[in-house]
C-alpha positions as CSV (number, residue, x, y, z in Angstrom):
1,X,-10.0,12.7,3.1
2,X,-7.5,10.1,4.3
3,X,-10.1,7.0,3.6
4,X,-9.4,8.4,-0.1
5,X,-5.7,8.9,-0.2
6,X,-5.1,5.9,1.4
7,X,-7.5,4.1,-1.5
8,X,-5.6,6.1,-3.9
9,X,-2.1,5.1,-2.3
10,X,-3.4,1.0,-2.4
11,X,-4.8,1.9,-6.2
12,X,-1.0,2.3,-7.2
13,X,0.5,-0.3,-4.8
14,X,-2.0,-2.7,-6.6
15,X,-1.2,-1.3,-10.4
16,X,2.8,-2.3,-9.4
17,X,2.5,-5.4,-7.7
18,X,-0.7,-6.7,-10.7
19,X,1.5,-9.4,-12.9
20,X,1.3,-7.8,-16.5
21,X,0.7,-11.0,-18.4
22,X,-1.7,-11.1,-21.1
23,X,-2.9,-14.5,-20.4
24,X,-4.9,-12.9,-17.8
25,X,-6.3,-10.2,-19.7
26,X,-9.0,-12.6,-20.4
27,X,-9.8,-13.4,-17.2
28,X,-9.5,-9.9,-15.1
29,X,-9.9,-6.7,-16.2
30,X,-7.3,-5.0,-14.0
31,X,-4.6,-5.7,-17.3
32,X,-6.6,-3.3,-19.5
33,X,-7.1,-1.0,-17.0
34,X,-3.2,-1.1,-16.0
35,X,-2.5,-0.8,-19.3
36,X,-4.1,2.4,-19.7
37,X,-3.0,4.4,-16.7
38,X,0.3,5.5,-19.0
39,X,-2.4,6.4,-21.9
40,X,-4.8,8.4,-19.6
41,X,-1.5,10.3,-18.1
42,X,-0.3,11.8,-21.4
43,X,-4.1,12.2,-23.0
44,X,-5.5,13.4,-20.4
45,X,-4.0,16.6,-19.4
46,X,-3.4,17.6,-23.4
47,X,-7.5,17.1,-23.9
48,X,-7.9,19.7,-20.7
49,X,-5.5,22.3,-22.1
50,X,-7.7,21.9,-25.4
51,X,-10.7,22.4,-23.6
52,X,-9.6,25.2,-22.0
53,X,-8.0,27.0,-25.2
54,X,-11.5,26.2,-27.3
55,X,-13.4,28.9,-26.0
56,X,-10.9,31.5,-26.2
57,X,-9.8,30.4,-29.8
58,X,-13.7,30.2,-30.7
59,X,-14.5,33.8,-29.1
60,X,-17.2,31.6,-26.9
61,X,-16.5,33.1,-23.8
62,X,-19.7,31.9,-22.4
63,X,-18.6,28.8,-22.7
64,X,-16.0,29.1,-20.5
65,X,-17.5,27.3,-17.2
66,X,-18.0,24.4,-19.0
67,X,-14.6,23.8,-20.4
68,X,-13.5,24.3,-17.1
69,X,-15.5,21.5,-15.8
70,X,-14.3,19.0,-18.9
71,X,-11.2,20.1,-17.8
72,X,-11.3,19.1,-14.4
73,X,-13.1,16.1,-15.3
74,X,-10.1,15.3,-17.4
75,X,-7.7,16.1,-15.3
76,X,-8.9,13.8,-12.4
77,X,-9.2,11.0,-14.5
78,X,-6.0,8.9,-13.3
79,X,-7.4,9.6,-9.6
80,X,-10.4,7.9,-11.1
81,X,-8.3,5.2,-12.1
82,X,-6.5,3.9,-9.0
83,X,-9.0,5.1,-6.6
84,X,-11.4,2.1,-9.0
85,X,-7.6,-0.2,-8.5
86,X,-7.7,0.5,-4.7
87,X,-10.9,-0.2,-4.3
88,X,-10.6,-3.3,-6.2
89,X,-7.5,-4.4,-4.6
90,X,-9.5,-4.5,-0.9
91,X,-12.6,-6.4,-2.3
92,X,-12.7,-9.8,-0.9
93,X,-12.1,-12.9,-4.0
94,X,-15.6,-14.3,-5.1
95,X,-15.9,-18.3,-4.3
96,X,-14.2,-19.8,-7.4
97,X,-11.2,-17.2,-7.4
98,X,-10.3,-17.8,-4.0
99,X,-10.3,-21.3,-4.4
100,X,-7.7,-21.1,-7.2
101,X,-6.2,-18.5,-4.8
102,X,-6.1,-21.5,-2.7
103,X,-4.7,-24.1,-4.7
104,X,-2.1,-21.5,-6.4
105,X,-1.0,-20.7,-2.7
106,X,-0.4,-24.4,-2.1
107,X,1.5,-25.3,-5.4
108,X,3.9,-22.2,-4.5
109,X,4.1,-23.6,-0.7
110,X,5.1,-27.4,-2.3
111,X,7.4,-25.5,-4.5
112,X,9.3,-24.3,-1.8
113,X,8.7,-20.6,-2.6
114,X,8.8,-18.3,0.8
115,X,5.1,-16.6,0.6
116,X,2.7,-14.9,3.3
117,X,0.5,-17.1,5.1
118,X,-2.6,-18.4,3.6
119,X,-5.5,-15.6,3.8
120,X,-8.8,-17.0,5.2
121,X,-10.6,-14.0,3.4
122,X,-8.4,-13.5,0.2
123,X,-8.8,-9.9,-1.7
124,X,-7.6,-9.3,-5.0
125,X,-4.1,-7.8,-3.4
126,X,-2.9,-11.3,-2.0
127,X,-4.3,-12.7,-5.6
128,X,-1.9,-10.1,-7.2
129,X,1.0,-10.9,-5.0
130,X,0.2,-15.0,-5.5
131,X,-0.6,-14.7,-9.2
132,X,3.1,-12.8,-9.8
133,X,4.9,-15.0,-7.3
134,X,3.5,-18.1,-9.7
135,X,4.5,-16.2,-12.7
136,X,8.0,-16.2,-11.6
137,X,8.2,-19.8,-10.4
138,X,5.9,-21.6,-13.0
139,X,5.5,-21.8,-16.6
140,X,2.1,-19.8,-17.9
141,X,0.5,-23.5,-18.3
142,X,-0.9,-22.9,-14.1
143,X,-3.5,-19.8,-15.8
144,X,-5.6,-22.3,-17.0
145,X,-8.4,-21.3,-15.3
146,X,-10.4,-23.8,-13.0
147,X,-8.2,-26.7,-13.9
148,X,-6.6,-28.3,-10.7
């Protein structure tokens, strides 16, 4: 059980630290899925309450164990959410990302910028933390992607 809160735990550490800029929206899918965590928190729990109240409304009492599975389904839905962000946020970069990895880490370093020392195995955590550092030093022309 702790292998699961901990992924939960990094799933939100990674949602805060993600840079919300739409010019990556293109390129990585965690924007859209950040994006959506504040949606799937006030949905979510009305569209269990309504699956709850259907039966009983409907007078389909047999019904009434699978409602209750929608509604847990529904309910767990933002634990869906960052436990997919955690895991994500520990995944090691694939070849091209953590060369730009590499090259944005050594722009910020030129730049004078204090940052952690170069990961040999980048994940997308230290490409979050990068990625928001750049954002706040450079202009959005560095998202260009594979350009040196």
């Amino acid at each position: 059980m702790s292998d699961f809160s901990t992924t939960i735990k990094d799933g939100v550490h990674y949602a805060k630290h993600w840079p919300s800029e739409p010019a990556l929206a293109s390129i990585f899918i965690e924007h859209r899925v950040i994006s959506m965590i504040p949606w799937v928190n006030k949905v979510m729990p009305a569209l269990a309450v309504i699956t709850l109240l259907l039966p009983y409304l409907g007078q389909q009492m047999h019904m009434l164990p699978q409602s209750a599975v929608f509604a847990v389904l529904f309910l767990s839905a933002p634990f869906h959410v960052y436990y997919w962000l955690g895991h994500r946020s520990k995944t090691s970069l694939p070849p091209s990302l953590a060369h730009w990895y590499r090259e944005l880490h050594h722009k910020l370093k030129l730049a004078g910028e204090s940052i952690q020392p170069l990961a040999q195995n980048p994940r997308y955590i230290e490409l979050a933390d990068i990625l928001r550092k750049a954002f706040d030093r450079f202009d959005r022309g560095f998202v260009i992607y594979g350009e040196s």
